[in-house]
C-alpha positions in Angstrom: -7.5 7.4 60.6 -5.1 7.9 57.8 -4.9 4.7 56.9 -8.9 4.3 56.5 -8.9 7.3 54.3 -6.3 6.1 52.0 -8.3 2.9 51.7 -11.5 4.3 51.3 -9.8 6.2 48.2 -8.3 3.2 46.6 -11.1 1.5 46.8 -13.1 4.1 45.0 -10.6 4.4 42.6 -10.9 0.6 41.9 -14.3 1.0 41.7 -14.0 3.3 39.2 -12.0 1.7 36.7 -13.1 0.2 33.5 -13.5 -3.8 33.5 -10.8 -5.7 32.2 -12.4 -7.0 28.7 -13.1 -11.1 29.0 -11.6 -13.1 26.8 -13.2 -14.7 24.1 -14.2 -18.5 24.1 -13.1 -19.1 20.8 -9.9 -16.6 20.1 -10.2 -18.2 16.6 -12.8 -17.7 16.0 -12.7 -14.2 16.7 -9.6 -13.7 15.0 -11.2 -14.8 11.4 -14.1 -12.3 12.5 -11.2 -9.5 13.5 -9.2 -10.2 9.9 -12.9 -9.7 8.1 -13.4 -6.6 10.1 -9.9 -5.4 9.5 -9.6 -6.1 5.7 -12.2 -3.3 4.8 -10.1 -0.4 7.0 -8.3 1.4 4.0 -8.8 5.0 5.3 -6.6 5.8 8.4 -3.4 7.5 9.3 -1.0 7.2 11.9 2.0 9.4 13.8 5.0 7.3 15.3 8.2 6.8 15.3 10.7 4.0 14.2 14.0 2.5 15.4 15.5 0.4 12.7 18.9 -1.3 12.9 20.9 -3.2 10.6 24.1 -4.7 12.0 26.0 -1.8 13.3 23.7 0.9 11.4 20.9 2.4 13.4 18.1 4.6 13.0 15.4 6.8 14.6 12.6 8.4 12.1 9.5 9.7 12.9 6.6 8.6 10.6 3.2 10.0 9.1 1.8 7.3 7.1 -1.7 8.1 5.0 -3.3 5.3 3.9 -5.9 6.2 1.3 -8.6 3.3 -0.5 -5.7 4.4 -3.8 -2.8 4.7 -2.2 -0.7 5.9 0.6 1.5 9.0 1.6 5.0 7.8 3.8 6.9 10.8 5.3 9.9 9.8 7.2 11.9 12.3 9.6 15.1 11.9 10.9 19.0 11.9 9.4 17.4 12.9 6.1 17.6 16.2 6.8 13.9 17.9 6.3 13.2 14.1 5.6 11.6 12.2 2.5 8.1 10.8 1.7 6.8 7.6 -0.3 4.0 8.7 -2.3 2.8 4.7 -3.4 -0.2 3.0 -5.2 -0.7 -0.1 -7.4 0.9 0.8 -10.3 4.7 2.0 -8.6 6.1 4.2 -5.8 7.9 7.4 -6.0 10.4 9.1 -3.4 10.4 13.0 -2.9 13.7 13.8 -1.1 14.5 17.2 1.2 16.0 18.8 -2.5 13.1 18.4 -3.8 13.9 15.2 -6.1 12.0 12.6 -7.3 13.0 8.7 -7.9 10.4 6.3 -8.9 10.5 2.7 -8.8 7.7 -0.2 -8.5 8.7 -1.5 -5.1 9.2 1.0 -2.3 11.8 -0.9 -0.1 14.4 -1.3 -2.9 13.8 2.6 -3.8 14.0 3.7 0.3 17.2 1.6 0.9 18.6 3.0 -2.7 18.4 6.9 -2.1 18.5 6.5 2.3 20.5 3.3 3.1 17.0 2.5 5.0 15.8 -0.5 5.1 11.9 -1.3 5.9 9.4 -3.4 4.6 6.5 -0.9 3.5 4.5 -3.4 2.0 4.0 -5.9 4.3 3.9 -3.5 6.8 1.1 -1.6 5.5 -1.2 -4.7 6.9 0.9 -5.6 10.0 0.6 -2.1 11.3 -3.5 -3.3 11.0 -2.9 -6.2 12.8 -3.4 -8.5 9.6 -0.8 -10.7 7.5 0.1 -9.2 4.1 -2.6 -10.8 2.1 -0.1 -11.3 -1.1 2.2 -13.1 0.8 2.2 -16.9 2.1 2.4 -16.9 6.2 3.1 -19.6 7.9 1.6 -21.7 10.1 3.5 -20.3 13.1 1.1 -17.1 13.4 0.0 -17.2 17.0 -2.9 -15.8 19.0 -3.4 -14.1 22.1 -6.5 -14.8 24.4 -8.2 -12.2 22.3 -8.0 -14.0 19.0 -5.5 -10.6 17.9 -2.0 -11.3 16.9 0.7 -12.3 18.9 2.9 -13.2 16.5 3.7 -13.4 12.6 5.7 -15.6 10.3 5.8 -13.6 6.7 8.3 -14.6 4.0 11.6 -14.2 6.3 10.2 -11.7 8.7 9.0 -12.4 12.3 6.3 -10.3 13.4 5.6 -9.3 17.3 2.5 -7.3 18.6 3.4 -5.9 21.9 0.4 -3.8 22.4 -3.2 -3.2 21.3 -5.5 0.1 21.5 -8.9 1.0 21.0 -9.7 2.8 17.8 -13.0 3.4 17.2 -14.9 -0.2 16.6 -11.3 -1.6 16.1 -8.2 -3.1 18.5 -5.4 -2.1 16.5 -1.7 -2.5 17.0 0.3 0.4 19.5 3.8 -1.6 19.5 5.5 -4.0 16.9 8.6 -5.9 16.8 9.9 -6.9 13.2 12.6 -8.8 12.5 14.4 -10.5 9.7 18.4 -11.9 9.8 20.5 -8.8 10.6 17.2 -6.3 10.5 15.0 -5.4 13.4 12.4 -2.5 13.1 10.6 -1.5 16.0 7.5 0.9 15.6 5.7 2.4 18.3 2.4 4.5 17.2 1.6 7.4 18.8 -1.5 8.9 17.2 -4.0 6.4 15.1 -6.8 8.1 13.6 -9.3 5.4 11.6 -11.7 7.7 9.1 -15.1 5.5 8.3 
């Protein structure tokens, strides 16, 4: 009798769960509509945190990244103390520290690495983090596809580029987990909170 009843349950609680999506036909397809889709999303911000390493070095951080249509907003938590935030748009990037410093520069990794010793690659991965290869940058033909025409992988200057994960947000699949590496550099984000604003 027990048995039935646990069967009856699982079977209703198989029945109730949401159909696996199908894949596409054409992944390819789908993947040049996804990168249209994907290249107008300039309003968003996300909470997660980061591992980075570097040889024997290693990091945790939390991030808050705001991305605005002019700019973006990077605060990064961690062995910084009350931590430090990128404030970044076309014409430079400047670093607030937790004295209450500023630093600018025009490229934001160069600046991190010069007042943290962290290394990251906030420009390309303000599009990876979308899904999408750095459109100022030459990929190469190695970028790979999963059955969803999302993806899978990414060759970008010398950085490799793995999405683990997807997640729904609003009308968009966007990225929950990415590997990134590059020689003696691996960054691993995994997004907590996404919030898209349309």
């Amino acid at each position: 009798m027990r048995y039935l009843a646990l069967l009856s349950f699982i079977l209703l609680i198989a029945g109730c769960a949401a159909p696996m999506p199908v894949p596409p036909a054409d992944p390819e397809t789908t993947w040049q509509s996804r990168q249209q889709d994907l290249a107008t999303v300039n309003d968003w911000r996300l909470n997660g945190r980061l591992a980075i390493t570097r040889g024997s070095e290693a990091w945790h951080l939390k991030v808050n990244w705001r991305q605005k249509p002019e700019g973006y907003e990077i605060f990064l938590s961690g062995p910084f103390g009350s931590g430090v935030k990128l404030v970044g748009n076309p014409q430079g990037v400047v670093l607030h520290d937790s004295e209450q410093h500023a630093y600018s520069a025009e490229e934001p990794e160069l600046l991190l690495y010069t007042h943290t010793g962290v290394f990251m690659p906030v420009t390309g991965l303000r599009y990876w983090i979308l899904g999408l290869p750095d459109p100022d940058k030459n990929h190469t033909n190695q970028t790979r596809l999963d059955a969803y025409g999302r993806l899978a992988e990414l060759q970008q200057r010398d950085w490799t580029v793995r999405f683990r994960d997807y997640v729904a947000v609003e009308q968009y699949q966007l990225p929950e987990r990415l590997f990134i590496r590059s020689e003696d550099i691996e960054v691993r984000l995994v997004v907590d909170d996404w919030q898209v604003f349309l």
